[in-house]
N, C-alpha and C positions, 0 to 999 in steps of 0.2 A: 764433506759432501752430505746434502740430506737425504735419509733411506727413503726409498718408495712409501714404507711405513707409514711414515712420517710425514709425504709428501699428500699421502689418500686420508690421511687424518685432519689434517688441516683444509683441504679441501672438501672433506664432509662436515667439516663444523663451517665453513664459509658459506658452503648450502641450508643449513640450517638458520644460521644467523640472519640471513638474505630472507627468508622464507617466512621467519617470526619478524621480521619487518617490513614486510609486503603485506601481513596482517596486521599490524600496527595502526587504525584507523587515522588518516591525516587529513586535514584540507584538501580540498581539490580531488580526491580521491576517493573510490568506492572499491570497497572491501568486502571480503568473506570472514561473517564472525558466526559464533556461536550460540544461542541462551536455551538455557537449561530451568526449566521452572523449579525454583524452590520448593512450589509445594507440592510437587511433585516430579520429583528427580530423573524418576526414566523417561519424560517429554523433553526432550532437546527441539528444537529448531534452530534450523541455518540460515541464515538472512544477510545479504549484502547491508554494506553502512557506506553512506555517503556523507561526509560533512563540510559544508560550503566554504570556497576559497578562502574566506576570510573568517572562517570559524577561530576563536581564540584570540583574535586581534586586539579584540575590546573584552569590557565585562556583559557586553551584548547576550542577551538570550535569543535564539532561533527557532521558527519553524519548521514543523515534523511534519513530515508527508510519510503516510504510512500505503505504501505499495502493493496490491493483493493482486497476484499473477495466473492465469487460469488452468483449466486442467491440463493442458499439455507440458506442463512443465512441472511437475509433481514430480519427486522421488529425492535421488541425492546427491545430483549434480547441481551444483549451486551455478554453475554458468549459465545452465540454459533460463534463470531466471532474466537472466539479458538480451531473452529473444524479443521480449514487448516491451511499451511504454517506458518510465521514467530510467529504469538501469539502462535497457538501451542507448539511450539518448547520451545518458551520464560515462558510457562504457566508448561513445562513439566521439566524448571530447566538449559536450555542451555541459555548461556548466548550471549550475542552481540555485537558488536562493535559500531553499530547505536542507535541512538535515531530511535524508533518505535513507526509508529502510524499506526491503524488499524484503521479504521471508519467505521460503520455500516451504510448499505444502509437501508433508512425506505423502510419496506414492500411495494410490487407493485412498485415499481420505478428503475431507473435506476443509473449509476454513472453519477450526474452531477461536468464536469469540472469547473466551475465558482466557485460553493460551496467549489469544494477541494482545488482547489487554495486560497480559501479565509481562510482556515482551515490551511493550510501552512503559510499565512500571521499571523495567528494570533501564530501559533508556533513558527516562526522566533521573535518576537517581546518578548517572554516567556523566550524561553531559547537559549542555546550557539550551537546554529546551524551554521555549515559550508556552507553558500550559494554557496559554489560551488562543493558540494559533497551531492546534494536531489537527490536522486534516488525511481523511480514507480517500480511499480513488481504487478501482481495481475491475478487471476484465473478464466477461461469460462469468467463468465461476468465481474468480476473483469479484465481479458485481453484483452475485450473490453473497460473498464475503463482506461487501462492501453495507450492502441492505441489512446483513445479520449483527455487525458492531453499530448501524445506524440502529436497528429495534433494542439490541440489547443493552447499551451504553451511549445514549444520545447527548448525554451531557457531557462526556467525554471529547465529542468533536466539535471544529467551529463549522467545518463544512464537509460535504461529502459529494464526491463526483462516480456514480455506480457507472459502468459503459455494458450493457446488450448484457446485463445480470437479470437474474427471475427475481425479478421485483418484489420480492417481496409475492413471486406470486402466488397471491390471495387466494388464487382457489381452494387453497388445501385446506385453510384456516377456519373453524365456523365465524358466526357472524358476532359473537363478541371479541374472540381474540384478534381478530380484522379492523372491530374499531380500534380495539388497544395499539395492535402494530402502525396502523396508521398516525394515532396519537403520537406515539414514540417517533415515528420519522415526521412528524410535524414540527419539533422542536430543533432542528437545525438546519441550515440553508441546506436544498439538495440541487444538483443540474445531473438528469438523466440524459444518458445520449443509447441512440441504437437505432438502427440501415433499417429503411422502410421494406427492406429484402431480407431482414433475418426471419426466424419463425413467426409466424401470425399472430400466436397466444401472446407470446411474448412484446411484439409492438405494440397490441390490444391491453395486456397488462400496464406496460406504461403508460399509455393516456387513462387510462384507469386508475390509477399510484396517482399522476399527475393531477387528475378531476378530486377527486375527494381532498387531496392536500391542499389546494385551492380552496376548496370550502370550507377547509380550517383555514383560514390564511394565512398559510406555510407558504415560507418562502422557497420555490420552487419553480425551476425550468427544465422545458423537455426539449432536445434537439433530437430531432429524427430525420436521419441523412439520408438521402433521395439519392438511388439507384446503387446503395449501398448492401452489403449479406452481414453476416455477422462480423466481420472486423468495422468495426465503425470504432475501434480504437486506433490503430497506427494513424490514421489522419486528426483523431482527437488531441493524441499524445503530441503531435506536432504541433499546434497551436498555441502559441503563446496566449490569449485568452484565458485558456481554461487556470493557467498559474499565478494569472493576474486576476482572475475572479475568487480565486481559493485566499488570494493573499489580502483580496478586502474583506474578509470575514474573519471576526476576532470575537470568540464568546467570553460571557461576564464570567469574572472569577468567582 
């Protein structure tokens, strides 16, 4: 007869085994992982992984959708990264054509560029990513996240979809570094969206972002949703469009 011992032994190594295989990243499945910056070891971030049904099938390389979620989901609960846009979706059973990664901002903080690019280095290096199909997309401060990897590493993405983020906004900036940050987000397809009912500054900032890109001729569109406040993401993230416009855009190696 087996002791109780024995009985609680086995059944907390069965917990555990189950547990390091629910983080196991697999097709069809989004997961909670971890990356820890090399060069700089006390930065961890936690960041959901998505990789598409048929990831590993072929010697196929895939597109990276990289996820930037807004302030109310900061800290270090990795689930509530599934309150908006793409994990949502992916968490509710719709499936993808990208690898996805959503990374959770630590509490109080902002999105640092240098971090997420270094979180891409280390996913390029992982798995069969298409280095010329990473595409940003990300909400409020996520769209600010979204603007800040667009000025600071623009040849890093094919496309970028910012939604009801502070543009880049330019006020702050004097008038050289305004041409510069414009320059920089003039170099890769952008589609900005945000509700004709969020802040004034801010829809006034995007046709703003919008006008001078134009006169570069940057490729760029603005969608500004009518009778909309600031979520002018959940109806965004719902549209198949915006995944088919991200997926015609493929920068030169």
């Amino acid at each position: 007869m087996q002791s109780p011992l024995l009985t609680f032994v086995l059944l907390l190594t069965a917990v555990f085994v189950t547990a390091a295989d629910a983080d196991e990243p697999k097709p069809g499945q989004q997961v909670a992982q971890e990356f820890q910056n090399p060069k700089a070891p006390e930065l961890k971030l936690g960041y959901l992984l998505y990789l598409p049904q048929n990831y590993g099938q072929t010697k196929e390389s895939f597109p990276l959708l990289l996820f930037l979620h807004g302030s109310g989901e900061r800290g270090q609960d990795i689930s509530q990264v599934k309150k908006h846009g793409p994990p949502k979706l992916i968490g509710q059973g719709q499936q993808m054509p990208f690898v996805v990664v959503s990374p959770q901002c630590p509490d109080k903080q902002r999105w640092e560029p240098d971090l997420l690019l270094a979180l891409l280095d280390d996913l390029a290096k992982k798995y069969s990513i298409d280095s010329t199909r990473v595409y940003v997309t990300g909400l409020s401060m996520g769209g600010s996240g979204t603007w800040g990897l667009v000025i600071a590493a623009p040849d890093r993405f094919a496309a970028a979809i910012p939604i009801c983020g502070r543009t880049g906004d330019l006020s702050f900036v004097d008038d050289a570094s305004k041409l510069s940050v414009i320059d920089q987000a003039s170099k890769l397809p952008i589609w900005i969206v945000v509700g004709d009912r969020d802040n004034k500054q801010l829809v006034e900032n995007c046709l703003e972002v919008e006008k001078q890109l134009q006169e570069r001729q940057a490729d760029v569109k603005l969608t500004i949703m009518h009778g909309v406040g600031h979520d002018s993401w959940t109806q965004t993230y719902a549209t198949p469009e915006i995944y088919e416009w991200l997926l015609r855009h493929r920068k030169a190696k």
